[in-house]
C-alpha positions as CSV (number, residue, x, y, z in Angstrom):
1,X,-125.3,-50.2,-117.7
2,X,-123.3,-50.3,-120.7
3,X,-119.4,-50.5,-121.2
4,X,-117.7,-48.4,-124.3
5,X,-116.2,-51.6,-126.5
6,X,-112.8,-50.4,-129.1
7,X,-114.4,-53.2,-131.9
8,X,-115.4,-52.5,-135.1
9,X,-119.1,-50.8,-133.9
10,X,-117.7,-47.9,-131.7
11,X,-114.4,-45.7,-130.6
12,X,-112.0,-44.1,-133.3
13,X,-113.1,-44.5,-137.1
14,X,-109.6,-46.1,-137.9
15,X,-110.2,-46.3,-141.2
16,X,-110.7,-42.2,-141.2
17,X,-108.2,-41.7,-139.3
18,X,-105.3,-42.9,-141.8
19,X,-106.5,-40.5,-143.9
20,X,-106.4,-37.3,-142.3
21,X,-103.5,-34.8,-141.1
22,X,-103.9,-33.4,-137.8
23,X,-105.0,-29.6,-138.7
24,X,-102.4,-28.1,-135.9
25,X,-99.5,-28.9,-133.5
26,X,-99.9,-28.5,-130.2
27,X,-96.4,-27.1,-127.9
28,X,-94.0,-30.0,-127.2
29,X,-94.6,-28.6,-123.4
30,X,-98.1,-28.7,-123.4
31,X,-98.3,-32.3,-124.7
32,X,-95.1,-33.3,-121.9
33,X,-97.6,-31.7,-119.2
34,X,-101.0,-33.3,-120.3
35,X,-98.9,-36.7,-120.7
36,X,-97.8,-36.1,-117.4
37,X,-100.9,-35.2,-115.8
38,X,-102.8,-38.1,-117.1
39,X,-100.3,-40.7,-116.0
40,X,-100.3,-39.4,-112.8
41,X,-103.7,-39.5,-112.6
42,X,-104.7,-42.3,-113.6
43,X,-102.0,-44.3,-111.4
44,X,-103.6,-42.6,-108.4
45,X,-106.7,-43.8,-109.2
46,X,-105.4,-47.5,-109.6
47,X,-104.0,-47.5,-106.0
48,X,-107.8,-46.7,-104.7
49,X,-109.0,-49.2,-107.2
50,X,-107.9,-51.9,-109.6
51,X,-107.1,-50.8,-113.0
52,X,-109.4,-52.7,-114.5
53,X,-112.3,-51.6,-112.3
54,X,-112.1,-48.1,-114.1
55,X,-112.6,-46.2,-117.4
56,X,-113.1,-48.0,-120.2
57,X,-113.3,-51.7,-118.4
58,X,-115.8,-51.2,-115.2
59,X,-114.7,-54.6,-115.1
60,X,-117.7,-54.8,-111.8
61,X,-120.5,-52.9,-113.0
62,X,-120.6,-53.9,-116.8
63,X,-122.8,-56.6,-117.9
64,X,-120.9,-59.3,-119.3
65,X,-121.1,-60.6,-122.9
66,X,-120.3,-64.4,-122.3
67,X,-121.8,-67.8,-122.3
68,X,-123.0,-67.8,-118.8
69,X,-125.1,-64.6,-119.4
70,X,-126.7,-66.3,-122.5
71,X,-127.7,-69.3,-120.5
72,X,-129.2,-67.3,-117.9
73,X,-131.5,-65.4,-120.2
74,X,-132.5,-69.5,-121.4
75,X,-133.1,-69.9,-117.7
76,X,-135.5,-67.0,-117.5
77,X,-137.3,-68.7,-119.9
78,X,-137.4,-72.0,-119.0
79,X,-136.7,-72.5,-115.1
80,X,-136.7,-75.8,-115.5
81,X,-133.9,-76.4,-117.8
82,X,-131.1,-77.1,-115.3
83,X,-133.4,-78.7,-113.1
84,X,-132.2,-82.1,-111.3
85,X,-132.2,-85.3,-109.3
86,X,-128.9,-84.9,-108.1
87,X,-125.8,-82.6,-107.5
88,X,-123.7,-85.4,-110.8
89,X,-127.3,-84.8,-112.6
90,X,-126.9,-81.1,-112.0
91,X,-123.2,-81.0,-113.3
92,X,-123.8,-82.8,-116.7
93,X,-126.5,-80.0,-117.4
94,X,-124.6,-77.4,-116.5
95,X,-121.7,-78.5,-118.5
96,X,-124.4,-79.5,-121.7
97,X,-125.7,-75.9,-121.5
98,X,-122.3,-74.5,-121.6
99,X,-121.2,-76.7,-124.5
100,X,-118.5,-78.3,-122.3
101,X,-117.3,-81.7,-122.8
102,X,-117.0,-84.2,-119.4
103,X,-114.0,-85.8,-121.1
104,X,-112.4,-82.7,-120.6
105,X,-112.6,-83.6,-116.8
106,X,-109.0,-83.3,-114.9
107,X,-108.4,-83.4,-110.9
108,X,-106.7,-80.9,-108.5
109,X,-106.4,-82.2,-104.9
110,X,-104.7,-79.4,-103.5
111,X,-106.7,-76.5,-101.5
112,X,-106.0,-73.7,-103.5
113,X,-109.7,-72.7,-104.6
114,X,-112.3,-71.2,-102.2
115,X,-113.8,-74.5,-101.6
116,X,-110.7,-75.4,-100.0
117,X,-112.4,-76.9,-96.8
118,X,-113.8,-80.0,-98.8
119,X,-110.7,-80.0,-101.2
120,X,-108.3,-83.1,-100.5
121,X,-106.8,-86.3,-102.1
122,X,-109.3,-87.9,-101.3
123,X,-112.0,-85.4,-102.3
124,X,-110.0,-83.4,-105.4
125,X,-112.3,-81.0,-107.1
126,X,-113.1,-81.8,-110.7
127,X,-112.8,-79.0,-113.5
128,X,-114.1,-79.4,-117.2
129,X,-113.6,-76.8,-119.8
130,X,-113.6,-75.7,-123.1
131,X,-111.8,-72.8,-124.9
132,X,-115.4,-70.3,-123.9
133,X,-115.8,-71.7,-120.6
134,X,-114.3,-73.5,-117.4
135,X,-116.5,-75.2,-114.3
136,X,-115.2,-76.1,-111.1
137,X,-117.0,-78.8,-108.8
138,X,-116.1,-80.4,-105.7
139,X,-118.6,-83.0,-104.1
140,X,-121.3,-81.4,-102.2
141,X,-120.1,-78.0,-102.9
142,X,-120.7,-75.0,-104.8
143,X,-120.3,-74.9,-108.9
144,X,-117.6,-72.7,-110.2
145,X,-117.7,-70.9,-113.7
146,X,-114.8,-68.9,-115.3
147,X,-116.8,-67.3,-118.6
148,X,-115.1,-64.8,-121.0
149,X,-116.1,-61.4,-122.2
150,X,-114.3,-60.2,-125.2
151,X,-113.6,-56.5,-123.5
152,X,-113.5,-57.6,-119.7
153,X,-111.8,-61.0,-119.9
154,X,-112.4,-63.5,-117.7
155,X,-115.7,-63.0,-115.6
156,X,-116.5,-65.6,-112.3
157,X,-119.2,-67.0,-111.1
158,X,-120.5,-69.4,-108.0
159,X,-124.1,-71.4,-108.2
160,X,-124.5,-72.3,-104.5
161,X,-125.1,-76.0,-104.7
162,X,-128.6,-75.4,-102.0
163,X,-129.6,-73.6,-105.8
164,X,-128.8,-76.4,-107.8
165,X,-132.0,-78.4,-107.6
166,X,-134.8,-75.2,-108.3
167,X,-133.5,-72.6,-110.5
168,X,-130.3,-72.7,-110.1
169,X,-128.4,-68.9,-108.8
170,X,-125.8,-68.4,-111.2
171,X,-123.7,-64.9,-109.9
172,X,-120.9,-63.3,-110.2
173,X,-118.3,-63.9,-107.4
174,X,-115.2,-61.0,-107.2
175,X,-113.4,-63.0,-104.6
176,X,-111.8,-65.2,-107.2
177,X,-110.0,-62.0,-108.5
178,X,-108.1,-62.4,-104.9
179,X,-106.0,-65.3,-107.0
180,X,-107.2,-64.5,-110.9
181,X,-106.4,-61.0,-110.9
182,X,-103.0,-61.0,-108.8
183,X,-99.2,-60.6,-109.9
184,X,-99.9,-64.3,-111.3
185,X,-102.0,-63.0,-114.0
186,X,-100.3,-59.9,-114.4
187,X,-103.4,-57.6,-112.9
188,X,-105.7,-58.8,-115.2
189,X,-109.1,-61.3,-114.5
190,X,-107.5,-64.4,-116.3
191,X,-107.0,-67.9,-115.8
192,X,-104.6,-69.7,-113.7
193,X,-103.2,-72.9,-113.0
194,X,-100.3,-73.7,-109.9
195,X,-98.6,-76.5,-109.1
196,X,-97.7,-77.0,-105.6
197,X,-96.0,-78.9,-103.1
198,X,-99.3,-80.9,-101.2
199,X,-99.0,-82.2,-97.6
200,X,-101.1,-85.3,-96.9
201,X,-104.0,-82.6,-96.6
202,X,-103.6,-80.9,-100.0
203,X,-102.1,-78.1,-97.9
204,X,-99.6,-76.3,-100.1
205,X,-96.1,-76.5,-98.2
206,X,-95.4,-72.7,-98.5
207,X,-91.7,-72.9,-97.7
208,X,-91.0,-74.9,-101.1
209,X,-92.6,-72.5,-103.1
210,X,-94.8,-73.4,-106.3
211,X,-95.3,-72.4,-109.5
212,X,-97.5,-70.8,-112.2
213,X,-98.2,-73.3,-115.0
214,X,-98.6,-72.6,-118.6
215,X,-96.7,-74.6,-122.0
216,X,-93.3,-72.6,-121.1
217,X,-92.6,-75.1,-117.9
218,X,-91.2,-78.6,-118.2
219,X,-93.2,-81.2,-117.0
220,X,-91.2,-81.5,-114.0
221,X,-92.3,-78.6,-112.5
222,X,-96.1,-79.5,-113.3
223,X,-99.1,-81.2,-111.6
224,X,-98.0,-80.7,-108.0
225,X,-101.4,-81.2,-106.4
226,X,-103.1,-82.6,-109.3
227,X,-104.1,-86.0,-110.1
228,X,-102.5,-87.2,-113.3
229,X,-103.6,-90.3,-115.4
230,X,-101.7,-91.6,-118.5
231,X,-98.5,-92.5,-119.9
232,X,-95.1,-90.0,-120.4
233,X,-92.3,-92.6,-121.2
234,X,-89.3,-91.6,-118.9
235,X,-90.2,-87.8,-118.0
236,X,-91.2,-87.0,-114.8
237,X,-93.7,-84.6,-112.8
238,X,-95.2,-83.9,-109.5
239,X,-98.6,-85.5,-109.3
240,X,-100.4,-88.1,-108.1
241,X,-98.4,-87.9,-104.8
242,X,-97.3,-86.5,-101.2
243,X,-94.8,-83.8,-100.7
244,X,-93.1,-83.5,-97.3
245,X,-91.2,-80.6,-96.0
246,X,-87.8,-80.8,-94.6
247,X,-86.0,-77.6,-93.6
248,X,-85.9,-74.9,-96.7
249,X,-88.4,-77.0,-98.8
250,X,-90.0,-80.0,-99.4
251,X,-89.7,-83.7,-101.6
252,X,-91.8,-86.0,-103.2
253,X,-91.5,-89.4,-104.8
254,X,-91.7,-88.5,-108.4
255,X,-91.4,-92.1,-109.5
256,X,-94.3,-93.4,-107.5
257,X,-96.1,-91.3,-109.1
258,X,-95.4,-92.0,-112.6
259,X,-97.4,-93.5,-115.7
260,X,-100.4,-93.8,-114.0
261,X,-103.3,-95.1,-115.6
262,X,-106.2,-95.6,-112.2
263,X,-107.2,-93.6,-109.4
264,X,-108.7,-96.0,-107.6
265,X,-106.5,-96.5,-105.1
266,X,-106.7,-92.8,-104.4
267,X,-110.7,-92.0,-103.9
268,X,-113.7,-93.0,-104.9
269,X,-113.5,-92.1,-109.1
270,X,-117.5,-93.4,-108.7
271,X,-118.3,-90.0,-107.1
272,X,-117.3,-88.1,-110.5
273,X,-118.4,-88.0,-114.1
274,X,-115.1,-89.9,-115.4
275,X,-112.5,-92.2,-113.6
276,X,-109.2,-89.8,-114.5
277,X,-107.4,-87.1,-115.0
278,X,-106.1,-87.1,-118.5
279,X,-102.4,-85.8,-119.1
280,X,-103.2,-84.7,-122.7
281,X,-106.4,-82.7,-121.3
282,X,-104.1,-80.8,-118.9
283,X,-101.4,-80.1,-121.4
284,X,-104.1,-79.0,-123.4
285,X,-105.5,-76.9,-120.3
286,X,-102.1,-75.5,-119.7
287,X,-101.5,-74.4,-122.7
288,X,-105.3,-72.6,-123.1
289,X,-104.6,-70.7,-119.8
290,X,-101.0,-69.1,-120.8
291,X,-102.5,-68.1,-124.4
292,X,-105.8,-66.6,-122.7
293,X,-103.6,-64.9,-119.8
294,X,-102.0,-63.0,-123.3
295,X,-104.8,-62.1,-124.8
296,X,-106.7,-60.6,-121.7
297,X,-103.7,-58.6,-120.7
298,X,-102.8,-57.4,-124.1
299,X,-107.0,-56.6,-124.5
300,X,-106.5,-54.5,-121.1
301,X,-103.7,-52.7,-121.7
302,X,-104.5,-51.6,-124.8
303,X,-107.6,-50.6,-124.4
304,X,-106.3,-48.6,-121.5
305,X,-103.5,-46.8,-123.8
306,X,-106.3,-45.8,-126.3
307,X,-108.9,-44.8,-123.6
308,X,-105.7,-42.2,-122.5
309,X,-104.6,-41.4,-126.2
310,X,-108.1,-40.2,-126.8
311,X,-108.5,-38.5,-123.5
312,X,-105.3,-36.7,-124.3
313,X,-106.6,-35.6,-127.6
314,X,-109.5,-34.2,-126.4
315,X,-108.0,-32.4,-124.0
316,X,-105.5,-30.4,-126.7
317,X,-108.4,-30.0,-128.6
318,X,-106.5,-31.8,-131.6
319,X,-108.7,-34.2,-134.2
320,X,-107.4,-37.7,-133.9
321,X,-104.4,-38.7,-136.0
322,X,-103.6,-40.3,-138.3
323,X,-102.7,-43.6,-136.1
324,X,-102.1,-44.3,-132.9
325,X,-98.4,-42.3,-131.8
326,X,-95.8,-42.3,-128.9
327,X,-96.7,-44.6,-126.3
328,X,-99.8,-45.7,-127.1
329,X,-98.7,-46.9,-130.5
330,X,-95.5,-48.7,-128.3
331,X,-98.1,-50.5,-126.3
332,X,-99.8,-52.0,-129.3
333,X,-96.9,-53.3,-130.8
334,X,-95.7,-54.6,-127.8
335,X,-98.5,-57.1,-127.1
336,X,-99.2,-57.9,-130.4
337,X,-95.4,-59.0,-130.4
338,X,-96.0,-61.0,-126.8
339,X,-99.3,-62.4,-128.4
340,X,-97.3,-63.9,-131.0
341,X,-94.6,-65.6,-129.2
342,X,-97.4,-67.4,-127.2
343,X,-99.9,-68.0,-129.9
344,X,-97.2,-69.5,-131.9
345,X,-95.8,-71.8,-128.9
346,X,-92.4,-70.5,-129.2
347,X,-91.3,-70.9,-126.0
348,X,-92.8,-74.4,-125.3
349,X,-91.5,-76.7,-123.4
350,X,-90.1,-80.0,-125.3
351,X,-91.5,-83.3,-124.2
352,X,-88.1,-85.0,-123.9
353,X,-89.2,-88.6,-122.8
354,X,-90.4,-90.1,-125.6
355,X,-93.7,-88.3,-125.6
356,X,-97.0,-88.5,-123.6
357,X,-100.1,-90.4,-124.2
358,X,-103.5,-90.3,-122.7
359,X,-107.3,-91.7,-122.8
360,X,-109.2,-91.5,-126.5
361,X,-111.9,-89.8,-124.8
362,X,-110.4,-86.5,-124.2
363,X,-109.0,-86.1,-127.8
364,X,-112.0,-86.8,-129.7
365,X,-114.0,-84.6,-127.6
366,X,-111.5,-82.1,-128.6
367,X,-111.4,-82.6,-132.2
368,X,-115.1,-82.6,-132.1
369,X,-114.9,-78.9,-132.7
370,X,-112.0,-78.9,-135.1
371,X,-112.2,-76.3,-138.3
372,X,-110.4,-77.8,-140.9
373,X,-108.7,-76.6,-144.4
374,X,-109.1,-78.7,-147.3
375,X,-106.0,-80.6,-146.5
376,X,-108.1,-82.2,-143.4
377,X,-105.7,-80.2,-141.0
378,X,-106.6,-78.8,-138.1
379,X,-105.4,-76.4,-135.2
380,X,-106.2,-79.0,-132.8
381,X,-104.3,-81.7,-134.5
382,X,-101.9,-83.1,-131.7
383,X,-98.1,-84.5,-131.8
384,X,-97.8,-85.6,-128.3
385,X,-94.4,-86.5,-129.2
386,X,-91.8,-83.6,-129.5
387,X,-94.8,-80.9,-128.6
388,X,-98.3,-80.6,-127.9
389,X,-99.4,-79.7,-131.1
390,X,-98.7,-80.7,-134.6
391,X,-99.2,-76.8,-136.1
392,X,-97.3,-74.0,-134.4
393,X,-100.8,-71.6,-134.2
394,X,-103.1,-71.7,-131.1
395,X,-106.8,-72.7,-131.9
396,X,-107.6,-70.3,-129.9
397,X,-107.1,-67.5,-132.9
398,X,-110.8,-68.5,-133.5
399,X,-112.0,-67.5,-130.3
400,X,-114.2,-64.5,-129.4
401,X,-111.4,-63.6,-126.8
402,X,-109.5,-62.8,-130.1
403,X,-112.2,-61.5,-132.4
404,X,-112.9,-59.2,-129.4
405,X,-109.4,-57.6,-129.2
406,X,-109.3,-53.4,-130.1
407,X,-108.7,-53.2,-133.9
408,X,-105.5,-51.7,-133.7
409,X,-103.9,-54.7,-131.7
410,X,-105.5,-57.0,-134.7
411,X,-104.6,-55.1,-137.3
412,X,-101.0,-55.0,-135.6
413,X,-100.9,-58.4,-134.6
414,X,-102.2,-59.3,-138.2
415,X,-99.0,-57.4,-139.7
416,X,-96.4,-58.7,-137.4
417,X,-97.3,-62.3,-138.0
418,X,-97.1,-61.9,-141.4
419,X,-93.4,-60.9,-141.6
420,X,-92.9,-63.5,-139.0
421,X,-94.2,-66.3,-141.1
422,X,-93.4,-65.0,-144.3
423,X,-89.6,-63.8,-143.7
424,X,-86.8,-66.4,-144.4
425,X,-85.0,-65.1,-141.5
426,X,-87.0,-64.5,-139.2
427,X,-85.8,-62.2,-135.7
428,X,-85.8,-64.3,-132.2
429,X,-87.2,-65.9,-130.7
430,X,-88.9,-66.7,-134.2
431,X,-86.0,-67.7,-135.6
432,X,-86.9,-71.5,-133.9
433,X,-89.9,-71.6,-136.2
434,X,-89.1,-73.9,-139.2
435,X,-90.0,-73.0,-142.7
436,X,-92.5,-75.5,-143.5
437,X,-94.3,-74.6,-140.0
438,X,-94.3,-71.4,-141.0
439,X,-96.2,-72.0,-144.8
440,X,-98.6,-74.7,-142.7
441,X,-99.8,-71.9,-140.4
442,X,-100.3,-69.5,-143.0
443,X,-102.1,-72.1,-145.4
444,X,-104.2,-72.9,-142.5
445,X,-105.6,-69.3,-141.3
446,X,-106.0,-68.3,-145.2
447,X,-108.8,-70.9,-145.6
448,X,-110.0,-71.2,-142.2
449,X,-109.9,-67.6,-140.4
450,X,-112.7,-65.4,-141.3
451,X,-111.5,-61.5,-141.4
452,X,-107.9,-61.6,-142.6
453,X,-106.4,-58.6,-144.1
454,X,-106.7,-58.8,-147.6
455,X,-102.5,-59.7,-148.6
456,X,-103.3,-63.1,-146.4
457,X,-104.9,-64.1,-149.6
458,X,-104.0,-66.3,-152.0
């Protein structure tokens, strides 16, 4: 089964469309009525199902476009390629196939994955990633993938670790949208990261509440339940220790577990592919997971508003407009405005303490990848001082995530962001965005971004 995709090879001939006039009005009552109609239709059908599970997503019963799919057709023809001595031997193949780096490797202790039986401080489940791909591994359990179709977002998947030694069973696993498609994520399948308040189990302590991570929080509210190595001067956050609850909440010794540089006191670091749980990787992490939760739920919900503009068309009969109108063209401009605010990092966080620091490993993995301008800069240069990055643009703009989004939400997030970066007074919260930032970022994606419009052009 195939899915109808809004990119450049199918749906409304945009180009077309600007230049035509619609050959009739239909009555303003008519057009109320349909509008009407739909809407209620279509929210009727999300109470029996999620959104996403119908017309144009099928988020279930499409065949995803992502890495894990292309390394199961390599599997089909070579069985052997994943095949192991043991469940760490297993791991470094999976994560070679998917092109995702082990220095990349941070620590969660907390149970608040499925495998939350053999998750523990003294057992914390591993998870590597790279901007395409995340993998989730706890010792002797089941491998975790979180893949990423450009129309469906994120997909999920569980290789049963009795698989992991034949041909390993990579398959999609819809209980994860329990968590990654919840109020947390806005309704859409998108990554997530929490920080809680862990008893001596890694049981969350309910009663003091938690939170959803991404670059907006301080790092005071982050890592709760995570294991954190590295240095961040006289800032402080919630990992690497106990919580206990007292009546209405909970504390924990944010000092003791400060500036951290070992886990061996902890667990056993032998039983995983590195020793620690880098701070910059899970700033880096962090802010990945806030810019992909954007660009999934802009994707949906724009898709959705054309799927209904077209529907709505066809139903009066009319030949499509010019562009998209009335809400439908609200919705584009909407999230391409919210895509912007996170893309650029305008609501980050400040590190206030002097900044962080963490192992070499991580950061030249993650430069590895770096496209560069002829300057040498980078979208993955780092501060690590004031910010996470040193340029106020999210690598990810080179992602397929992006490339993937409908045309009308690039062409609209394409036009907004250059008055944003182009204006001397820009509106807020853009207004934070200093000048030379601004020319950076648009020196950068002029010699780096394939597919700009043409007045990005020198």
């Amino acid at each position: 089964m195939t899915n109808t995709r809004l990119d450049e090879g199918s749906g409304p001939d945009w180009e077309q469309m600007r230049k035509k006039r619609p050959s009739r009005r239909a009555s303003l009552e008519l057009t109320t009525w349909l509008c009407m109609a739909l809407c209620v239709g279509a929210a009727l059908a999300a109470i029996a199902e999620d959104e996403f599970e119908l017309p144009p997503l099928n988020y279930s019963r499409v065949e995803p476009d992502d890495e894990v799919h292309r390394l199961l057709r390599r599997i089909d023809e070579n069985p052997a390629l994943l095949r192991s001595g043991s469940d760490k031997e297993f791991l470094q193949a999976l994560l070679r196939e998917l092109k995702v780096s082990a220095d990349s490797q941070v620590l969660v202790f907390s149970k608040t994955s499925l495998q939350r039986q053999r998750i523990g401080p003294e057992t914390p489940r591993a998870i590597y990633f790279s901007d395409r791909c995340y993998v989730g591994w706890v010792p002797g359990g089941d491998a975790e993938v979180i893949s990423f179709d450009p129309a469906l977002g994120a997909t999920f998947y569980i290789v049963p670790r009795e698989s992991f030694h034949d041909k390993p069973a990579l398959r999609r696993n819809n209980e994860c949208l329990s968590c990654h498609a919840s109020s947390r994520t806005r309704g859409v399948p998108a990554p997530l990261v929490r920080s809680v308040f862990p008893d001596e189990r890694g049981e969350a302590i309910l009663s003091a509440g938690s939170f959803s991570i991404t670059q907006q929080n301080p790092l005071s509210e982050r890592w709760g339940g995570w294991y954190v190595t590295g240095r961040h001067g006289s800032e402080r956050h919630m990992g690497n220790v106990i919580a206990r609850e007292q009546p209405g909440g909970a504390t924990l010794d944010r000092e003791k577990g400060a500036n951290l540089v070992r886990l061996d006191p902890f667990f056993p670091t032998h039983r995983y592919l590195r020793p620690g749980s880098d701070i910059v990787a899970l700033m880096v992490l962090e802010h990945q997971v806030g810019v992909q939760q954007k660009l999934h739920e802009a994707n949906q919900n724009v898709r959705f508003a054309v799927h209904r503009y077209e529907a709505l068309m066809r139903e009066l009969k009319e030949p499509a407009q010019d562009s998209l109108g009335g809400s439908a063209r609200s919705v584009v401009e909407h999230y391409a405005k919210k895509l912007i605010e996170e893309m650029l990092s305008v609501e980050e966080a400040p590190l206030t303490g002097g900044g962080v620091e963490g192992g070499r490993e991580f950061v030249e993995a993650f430069q590895r990848v770096a496209i560069r301008d002829r300057k040498g800069r980078s979208l993955r240069d780092l501060e690590l001082h004031t910010r996470l990055f040193r340029h106020r643009m999210s690598y990810l703009i080179y992602s397929p995530s992006f490339d993937g989004l409908p045309r009308p939400l690039r062409e609209e997030f394409w036009s907004q962001l250059w008055k944003v970066l182009k204006d001397e007074r820009s509106p807020e919260p853009f207004d934070r965005l200093r000048r030379e930032d601004k020319q950076t970022v648009v020196e950068i994606l002029a010699e780096t971004k394939p597919g700009l419009p043409a007045y990005w052009r020198p």
